[in-house]
N, C-alpha and C positions, 0 to 999 in steps of 0.2 A: 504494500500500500504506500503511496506518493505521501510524502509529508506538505502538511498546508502554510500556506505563506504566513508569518507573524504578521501582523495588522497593526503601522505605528499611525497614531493622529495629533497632527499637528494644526496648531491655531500660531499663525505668525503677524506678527502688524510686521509691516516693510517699510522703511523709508529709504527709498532709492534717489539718492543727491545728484548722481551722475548721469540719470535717465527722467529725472522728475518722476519717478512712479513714488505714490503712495499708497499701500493697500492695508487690509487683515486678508488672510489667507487663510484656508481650512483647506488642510491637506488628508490623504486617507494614501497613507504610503507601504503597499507589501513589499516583504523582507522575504525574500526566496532563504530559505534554509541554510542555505550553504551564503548566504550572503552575511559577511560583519558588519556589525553595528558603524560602524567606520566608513563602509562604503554607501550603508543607507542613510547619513547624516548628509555625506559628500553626493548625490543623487537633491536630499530637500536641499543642500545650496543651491547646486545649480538651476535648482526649479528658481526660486526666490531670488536668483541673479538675472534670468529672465524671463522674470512672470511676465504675464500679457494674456491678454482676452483671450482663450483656444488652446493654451497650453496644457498639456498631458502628464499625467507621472504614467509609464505603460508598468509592464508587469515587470523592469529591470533585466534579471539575467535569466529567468523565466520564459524571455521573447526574445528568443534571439535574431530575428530578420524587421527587431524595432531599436528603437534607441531607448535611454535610459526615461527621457524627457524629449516631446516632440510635439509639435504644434504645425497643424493643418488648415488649408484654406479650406474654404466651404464647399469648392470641387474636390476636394480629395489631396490635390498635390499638397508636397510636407514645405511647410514654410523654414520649420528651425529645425534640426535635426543634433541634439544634447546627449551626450555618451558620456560618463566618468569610467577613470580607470587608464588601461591603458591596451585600447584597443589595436587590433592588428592592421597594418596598412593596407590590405585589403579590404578589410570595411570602413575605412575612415573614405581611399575614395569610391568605395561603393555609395555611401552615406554623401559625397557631397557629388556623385551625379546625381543624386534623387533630390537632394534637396537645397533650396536659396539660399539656406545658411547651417553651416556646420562648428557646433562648439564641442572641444574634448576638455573637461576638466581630468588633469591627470595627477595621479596621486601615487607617492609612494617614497617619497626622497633621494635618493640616490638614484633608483632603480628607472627614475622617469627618465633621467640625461641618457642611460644603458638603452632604455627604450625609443628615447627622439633623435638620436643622432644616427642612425643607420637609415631611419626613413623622411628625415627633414629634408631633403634632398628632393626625394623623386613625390612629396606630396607640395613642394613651395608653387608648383603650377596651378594648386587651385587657391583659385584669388574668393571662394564663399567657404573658406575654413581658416578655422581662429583657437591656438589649443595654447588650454591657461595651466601652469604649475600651480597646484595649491601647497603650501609648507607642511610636511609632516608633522612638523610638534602642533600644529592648528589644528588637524583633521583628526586626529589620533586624541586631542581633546573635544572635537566636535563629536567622535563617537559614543564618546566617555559621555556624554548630553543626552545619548538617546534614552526614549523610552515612553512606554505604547500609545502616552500621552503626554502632549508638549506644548506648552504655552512660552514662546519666544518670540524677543523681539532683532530685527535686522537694520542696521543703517551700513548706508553703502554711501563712500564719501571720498571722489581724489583716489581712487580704484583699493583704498583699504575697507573689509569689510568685519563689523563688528556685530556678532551675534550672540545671544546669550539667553538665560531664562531668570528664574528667581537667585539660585546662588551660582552659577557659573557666567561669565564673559569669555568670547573666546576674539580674540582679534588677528586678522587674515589679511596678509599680505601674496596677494598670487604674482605670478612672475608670467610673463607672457612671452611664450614659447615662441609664436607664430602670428602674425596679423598680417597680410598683406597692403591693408589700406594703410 
């Protein structure tokens, strides 16, 4: 018998400084099994770094021929196409023929530069992908934050981002791997 995805719910206010977005957010985020509390925190950032009307949490590593976070126009085609971790070059440009814009937050510390430097090369030709480093000791405390309910709040300011709940602050410095604009 398959094991059922953990079910975390999150309520976030956002104040996004560098996009003007301000919202509350009610998130309903599954945790595939084999998924760590680490990489489902690092999944709700990226959602909450580009919330917007139509955005999706899908089922994660659950779905593998979708992204982590992805948001669709009303025909069908994928607008944003949002993956953490540190996917293989072959789906990063599978992900940005399909879609207008491709974000990879990648996480891991060391292991990300082991990871982007063999294929920074043969992915710099596509000008709708954009893949951000998040710091380890950030993510590794964002983990530490999970749990099945979450009351947090985000400001994003001058591309630092500070998120937290009642007793924990976590504050995020990502590093930008790739932009072409």
């Amino acid at each position: 018998m398959a094991m059922k995805p953990t079910i975390f719910r999150a309520r976030i206010q956002v104040a996004d400084m560098d996009r003007s977005f301000y919202a509350d957010l009610s998130l309903t985020i599954p945790q595939h099994p084999s998924e760590t509390d680490e990489r489902t925190m690092v999944r709700l950032l990226a959602f909450v770094l580009n919330a917007a009307e139509g955005l999706v949490m899908t089922e994660g590593i659950s779905a593998e021929d979708e992204p982590d976070v992805w948001r669709k126009n009303p025909s069908g085609e994928i607008e944003a196409w949002i993956d953490v971790g540190l996917p293989d070059e072959k789906r990063i440009r599978k992900a940005c023929n399909r879609a207008k814009q491709v974000r990879v937050y990648a996480y891991g510390g060391r292991t990300v530069q082991t990871w982007w430097r063999p294929i920074a090369e043969n992915l710099s030709r596509h000008k709708n992908l954009r893949v951000i480093d998040l710091p380890q000791e950030a993510t590794k405390l964002l983990g530490e934050m999970a749990a099945k309910t979450m009351v947090l709040n985000c400001t994003v300011q001058d591309g630092q981002i500070w998120i937290g709940d009642s007793k924990n602050n976590v504050v995020i410095e990502p590093e930008l791997l790739f932009d072409p604009t």
